[in-house]
C-alpha positions in Angstrom: 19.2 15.0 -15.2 21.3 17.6 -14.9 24.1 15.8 -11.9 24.3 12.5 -14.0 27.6 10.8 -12.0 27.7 8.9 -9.1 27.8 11.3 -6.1 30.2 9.0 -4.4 31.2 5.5 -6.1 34.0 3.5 -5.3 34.4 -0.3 -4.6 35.9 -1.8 -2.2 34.3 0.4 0.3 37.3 3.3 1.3 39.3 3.1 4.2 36.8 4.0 7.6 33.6 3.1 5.9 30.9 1.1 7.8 28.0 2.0 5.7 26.4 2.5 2.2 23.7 3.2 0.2 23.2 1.7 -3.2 20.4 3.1 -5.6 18.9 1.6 -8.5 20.6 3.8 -10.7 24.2 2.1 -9.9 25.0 5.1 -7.6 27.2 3.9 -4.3 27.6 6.4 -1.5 30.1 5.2 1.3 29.7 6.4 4.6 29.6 5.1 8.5 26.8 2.9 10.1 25.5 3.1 13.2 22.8 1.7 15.0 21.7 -2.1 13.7 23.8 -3.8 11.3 22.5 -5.3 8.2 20.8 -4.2 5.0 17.2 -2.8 3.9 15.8 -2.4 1.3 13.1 0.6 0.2 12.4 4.0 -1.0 14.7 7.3 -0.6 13.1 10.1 0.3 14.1 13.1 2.2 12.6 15.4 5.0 13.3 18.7 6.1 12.0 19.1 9.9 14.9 19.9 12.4 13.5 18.4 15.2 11.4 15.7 16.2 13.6 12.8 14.6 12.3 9.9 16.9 8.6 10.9 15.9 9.6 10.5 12.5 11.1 7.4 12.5 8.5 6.1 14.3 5.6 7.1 11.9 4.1 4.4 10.4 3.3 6.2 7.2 7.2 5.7 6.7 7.4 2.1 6.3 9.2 1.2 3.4 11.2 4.3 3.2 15.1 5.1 3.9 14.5 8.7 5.3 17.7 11.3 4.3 17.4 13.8 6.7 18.6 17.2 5.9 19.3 18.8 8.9 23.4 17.7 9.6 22.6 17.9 13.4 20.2 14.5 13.9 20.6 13.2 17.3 22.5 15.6 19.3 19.1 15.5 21.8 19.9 11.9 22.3 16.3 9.8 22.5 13.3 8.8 25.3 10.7 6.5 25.8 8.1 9.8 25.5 8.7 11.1 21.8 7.6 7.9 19.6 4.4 7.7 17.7 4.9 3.9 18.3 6.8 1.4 20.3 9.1 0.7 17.2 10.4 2.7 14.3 8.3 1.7 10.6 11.1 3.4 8.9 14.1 1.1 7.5 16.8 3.4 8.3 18.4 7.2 8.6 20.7 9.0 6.5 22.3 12.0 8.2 25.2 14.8 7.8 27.2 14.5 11.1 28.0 11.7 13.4 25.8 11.5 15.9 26.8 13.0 19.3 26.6 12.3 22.9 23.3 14.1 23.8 22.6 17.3 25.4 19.3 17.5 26.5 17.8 16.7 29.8 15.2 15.2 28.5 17.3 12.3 26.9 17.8 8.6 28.3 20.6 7.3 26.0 21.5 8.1 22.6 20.4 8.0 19.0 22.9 5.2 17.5 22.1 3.2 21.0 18.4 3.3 20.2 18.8 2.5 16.3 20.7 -0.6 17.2 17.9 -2.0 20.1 15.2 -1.4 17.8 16.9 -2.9 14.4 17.5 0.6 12.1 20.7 1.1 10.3 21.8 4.6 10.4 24.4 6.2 7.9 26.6 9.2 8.7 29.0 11.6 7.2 27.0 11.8 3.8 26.7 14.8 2.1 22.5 14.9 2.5 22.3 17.9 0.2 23.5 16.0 -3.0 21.7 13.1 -2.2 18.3 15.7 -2.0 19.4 17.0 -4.9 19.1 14.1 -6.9 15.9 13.1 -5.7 14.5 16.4 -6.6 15.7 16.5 -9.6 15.6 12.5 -10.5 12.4 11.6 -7.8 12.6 9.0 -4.9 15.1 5.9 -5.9 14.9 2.7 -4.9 17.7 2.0 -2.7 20.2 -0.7 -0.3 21.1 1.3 3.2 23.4 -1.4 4.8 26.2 -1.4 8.0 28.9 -3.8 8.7 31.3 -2.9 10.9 34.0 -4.6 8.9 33.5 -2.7 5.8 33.0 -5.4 3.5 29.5 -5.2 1.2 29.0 -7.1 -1.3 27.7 -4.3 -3.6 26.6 -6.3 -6.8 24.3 -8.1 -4.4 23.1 -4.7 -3.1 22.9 -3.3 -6.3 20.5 -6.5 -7.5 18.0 -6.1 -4.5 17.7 -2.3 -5.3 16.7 -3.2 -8.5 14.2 -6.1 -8.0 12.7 -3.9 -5.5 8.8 -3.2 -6.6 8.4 0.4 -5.2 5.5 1.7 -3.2 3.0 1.9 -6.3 0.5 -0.6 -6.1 2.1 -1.6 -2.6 -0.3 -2.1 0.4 1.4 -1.5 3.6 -1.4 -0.1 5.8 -2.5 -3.5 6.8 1.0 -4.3 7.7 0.9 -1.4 10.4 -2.4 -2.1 11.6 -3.0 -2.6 14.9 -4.8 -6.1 14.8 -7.6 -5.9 17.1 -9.9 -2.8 18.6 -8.7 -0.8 21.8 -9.9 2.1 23.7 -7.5 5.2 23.8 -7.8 7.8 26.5 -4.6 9.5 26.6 -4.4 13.0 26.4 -1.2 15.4 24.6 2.1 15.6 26.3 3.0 18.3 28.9 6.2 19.3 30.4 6.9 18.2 33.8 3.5 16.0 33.8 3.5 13.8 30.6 0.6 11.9 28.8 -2.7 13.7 30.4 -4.8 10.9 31.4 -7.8 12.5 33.3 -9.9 12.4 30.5 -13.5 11.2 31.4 -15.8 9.7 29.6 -19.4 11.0 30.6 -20.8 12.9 27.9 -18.2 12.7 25.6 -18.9 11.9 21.8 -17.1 8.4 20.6 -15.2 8.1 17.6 -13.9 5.1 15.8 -11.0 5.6 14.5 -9.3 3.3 11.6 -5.8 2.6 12.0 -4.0 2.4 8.7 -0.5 3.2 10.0 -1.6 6.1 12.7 0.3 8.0 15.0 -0.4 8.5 18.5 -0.7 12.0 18.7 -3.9 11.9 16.4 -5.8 10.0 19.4 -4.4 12.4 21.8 -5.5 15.4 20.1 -8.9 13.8 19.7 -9.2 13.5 23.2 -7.3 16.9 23.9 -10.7 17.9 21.8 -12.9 16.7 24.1 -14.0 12.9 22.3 -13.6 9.2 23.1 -11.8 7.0 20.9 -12.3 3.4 20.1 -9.4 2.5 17.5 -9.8 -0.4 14.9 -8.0 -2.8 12.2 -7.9 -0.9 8.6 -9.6 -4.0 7.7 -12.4 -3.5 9.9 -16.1 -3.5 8.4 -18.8 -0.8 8.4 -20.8 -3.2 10.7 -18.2 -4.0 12.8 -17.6 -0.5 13.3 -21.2 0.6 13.6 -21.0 -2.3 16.8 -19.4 0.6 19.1 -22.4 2.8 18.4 -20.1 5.7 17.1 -20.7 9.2 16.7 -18.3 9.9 14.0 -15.7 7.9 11.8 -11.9 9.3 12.2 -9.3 7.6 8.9 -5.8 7.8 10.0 -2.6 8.2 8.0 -0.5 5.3 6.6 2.0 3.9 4.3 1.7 2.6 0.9 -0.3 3.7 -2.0 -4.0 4.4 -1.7 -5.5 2.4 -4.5 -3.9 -0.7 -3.3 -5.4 -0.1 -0.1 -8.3 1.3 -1.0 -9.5 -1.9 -2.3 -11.0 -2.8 0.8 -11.5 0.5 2.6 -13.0 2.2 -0.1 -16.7 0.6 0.0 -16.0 0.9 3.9 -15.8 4.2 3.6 -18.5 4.6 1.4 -20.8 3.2 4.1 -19.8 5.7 6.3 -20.4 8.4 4.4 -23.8 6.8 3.9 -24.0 6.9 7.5 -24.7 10.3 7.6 -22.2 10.7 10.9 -19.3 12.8 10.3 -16.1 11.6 8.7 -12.8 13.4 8.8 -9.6 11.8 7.3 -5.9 12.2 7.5 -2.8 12.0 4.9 -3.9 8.2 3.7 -7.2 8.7 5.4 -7.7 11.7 3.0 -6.7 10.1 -0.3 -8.8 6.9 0.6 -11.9 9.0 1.4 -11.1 10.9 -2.0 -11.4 7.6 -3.7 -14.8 6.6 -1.8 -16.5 9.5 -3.5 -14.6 8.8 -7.1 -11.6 11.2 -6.9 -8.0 9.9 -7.8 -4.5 9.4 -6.9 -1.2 9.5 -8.3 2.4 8.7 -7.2 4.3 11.9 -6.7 7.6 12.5 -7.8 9.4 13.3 -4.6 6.9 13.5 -2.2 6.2 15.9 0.6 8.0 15.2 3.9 9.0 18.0 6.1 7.5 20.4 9.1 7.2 23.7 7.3 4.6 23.1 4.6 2.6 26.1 3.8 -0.9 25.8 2.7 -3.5 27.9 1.8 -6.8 27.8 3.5 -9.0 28.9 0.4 -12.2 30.1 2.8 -10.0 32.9 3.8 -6.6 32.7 2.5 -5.2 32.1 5.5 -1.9 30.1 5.4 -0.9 27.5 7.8 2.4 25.9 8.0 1.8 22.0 8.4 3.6 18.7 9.2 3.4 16.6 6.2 4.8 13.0 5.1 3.2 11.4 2.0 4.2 10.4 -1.8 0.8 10.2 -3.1 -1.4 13.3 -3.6 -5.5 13.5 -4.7 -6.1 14.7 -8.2 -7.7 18.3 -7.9 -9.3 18.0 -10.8 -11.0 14.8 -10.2 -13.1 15.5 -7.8 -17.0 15.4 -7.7 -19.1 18.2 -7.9 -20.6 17.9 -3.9 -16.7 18.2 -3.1 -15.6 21.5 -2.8 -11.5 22.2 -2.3 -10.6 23.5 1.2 -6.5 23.6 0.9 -3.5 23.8 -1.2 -0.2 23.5 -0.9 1.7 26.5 -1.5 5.1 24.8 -2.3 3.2 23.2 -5.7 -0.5 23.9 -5.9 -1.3 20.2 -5.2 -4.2 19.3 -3.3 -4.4 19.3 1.0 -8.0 19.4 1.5 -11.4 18.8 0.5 -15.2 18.5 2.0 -18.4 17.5 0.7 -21.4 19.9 0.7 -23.6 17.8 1.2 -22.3 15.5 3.6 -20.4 16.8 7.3 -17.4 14.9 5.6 -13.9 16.6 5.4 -10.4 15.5 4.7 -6.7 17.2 4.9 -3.6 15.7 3.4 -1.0 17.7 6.1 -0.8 16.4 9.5 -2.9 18.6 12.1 -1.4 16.5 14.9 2.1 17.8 14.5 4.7 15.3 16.2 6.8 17.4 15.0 5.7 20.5 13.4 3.7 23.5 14.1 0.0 23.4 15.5 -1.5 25.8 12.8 -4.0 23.1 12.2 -5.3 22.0 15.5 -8.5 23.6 15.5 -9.4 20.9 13.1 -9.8 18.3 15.9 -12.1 21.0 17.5 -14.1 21.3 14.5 -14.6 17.5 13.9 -15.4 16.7 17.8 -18.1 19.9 17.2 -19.6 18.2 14.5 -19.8 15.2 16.3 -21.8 16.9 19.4 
């Protein structure tokens, strides 16, 4: 690796720092906490969208992960109740450039640190985010200690220890940990200025989609009703029969955290029933790496991941190009899929796979997030085409 040293070690922790992060590698980099004190313990990854930082740490498909953001200017729009894609964050903590400032945005109800520290996530500023994403890139995602105490004392062997012992995400199942635990209806609609969450949504004539929640965000559910269907959401554990029980017209798989094989051990013959089914299936992110499992595709860890808001990808059927949302660590093995699976997308950043459908089945999948929250909405139309298929 070609930046071998620390990027910042020292111990005790220098005059006016509150915070740190310790990586497996031995690697101590001082900063200042704010938000919760304490300590976590997970993955360090890094993403590059320069807005939208509540949605992200709110995604469930982030739990388990420090998140390094690389924009310097996180929180300078302050935070609300409307941009969360669920009523906590899922991911541990923020790393970020600048210190977090009062906000200036009308939108805004009280500040970043403020809302870190009622909802439990340690946040570290004044580090310098563009070493620390050059190291993952060029040494993958560590394993990592973010902690804050405002008296500057850590007791960094300790740190260093549970960095260590950490297992990593491989073999990890966190989708059930993110699960909601019983079904619900959804019928909110997307988010407009001035009038929030639509909620006039009926339901007469409408086709009904179950959707199973393995760490899904809330915009998903309102763009499928923005799309014109009705959404029943249940447990990632749910079975086909249990599902079948809301008479659906279509199966919807969310994304989620954690690696797909260790989830996939009970969602896969789920899924396969599905497809059996006949009705239409369209999966997300995790939803589209476990459906590439159900039809004997694999999966493999990544070595950094894809987390950002300005993903291109190449829409083979035309050679269009979107630019997408994306947030995962695991990616579907091109070359192992069947032969009734035909290749839809790929990334344009490393030729990995983004999409797939069957052709003989109305069964299709994307890795990138269509939904946006945040991000661009190249990719919307693919709500339209799944409620289509479903009329």
């Amino acid at each position: 690796m070609a930046d071998a040293k620390p990027l910042h070690a020292s111990s005790p922790a220098p005059e006016g720092a509150t915070g740190v992060l310790v990586l497996a590698s031995g690697d101590v980099v001082w900063g200042r906490g704010f938000g919760a004190e304490g300590q976590a313990v997970g993955e360090v990854c890094f993403h590059t969208a320069m807005t939208g930082y509540q949605e992200i740490m709110t995604d469930p498909s982030f739990a388990g992960q420090i998140i390094n953001f690389t924009f310097p200017h996180i929180g300078n729009v302050g935070a609300n109740a409307e941009d969360i894609e669920a009523d906590d964050p899922h991911a541990l903590g923020m790393i970020v450039r600048e210190d977090v400032t009062e906000p200036s945005n009308f939108r805004a109800v009280e500040r970043l640190d403020e809302w870190m520290r009622k909802h439990e996530r340690i946040g570290l500023s004044g580090i310098d985010t563009r070493a620390l994403t050059r190291r993952i890139r060029l040494g993958g995602a560590p394993n990592g200690v973010i902690a804050h105490s405002q008296d500057g004392k850590f007791d960094i062997p300790l740190l260093l220890k549970m960095a260590q012992e950490w297992p990593g995400l491989e073999g990890m199942d966190l989708a059930i940990t993110v699960s909601c635990e019983t079904h619900f209806g959804w019928k909110d609609g997307v988010w407009r200025l001035g009038a929030g969450y639509d909620t006039s949504a009926g339901d007469s004539g409408r086709p009904h989609v179950v959707a199973i929640d393995y760490g899904s965000k809330r915009n998903i559910f309102r763009n499928l009703v923005r799309a014109g269907a009705d959404v029943t959401v249940l447990p990632a554990n749910a079975t086909f029969e249990q599902a079948m029980a809301f008479n659906p017209d279509g199966f919807f798989l969310s994304n989620g955290p954690g690696d797909p094989a260790a989830t996939g051990e009970y969602a896969v013959p789920v899924i396969r029933e599905m497809i059996d089914s006949g009705k239409p299936v369209f999966g997300i992110c995790l939803g589209h790496q476990l459906l590439a499992l159900a039809v004997g595709a694999q999966t493999s860890k990544m070595f950094q991941g894809h987390r950002g808001a300005n993903h291109p990808v190449k829409r083979i059927e035309d050679g269009a190009v979107e630019i997408t949302s994306m947030n995962h660590g695991f990616a579907v093995l091109s070359e192992t899929l069947p032969a009734n699976a035909r290749e839809t997308h790929v990334s344009l950043f490393d030729g990995s796979n983004c999409g797939f459908e069957l052709t003989d089945k109305p069964v299709f999948a994307v890795q990138y997030h269509p939904e946006a929250s945040p991000g661009p909405q190249d990719s919307l139309y693919l709500f339209e085409r799944f409620v289509g298929m479903m009329r």
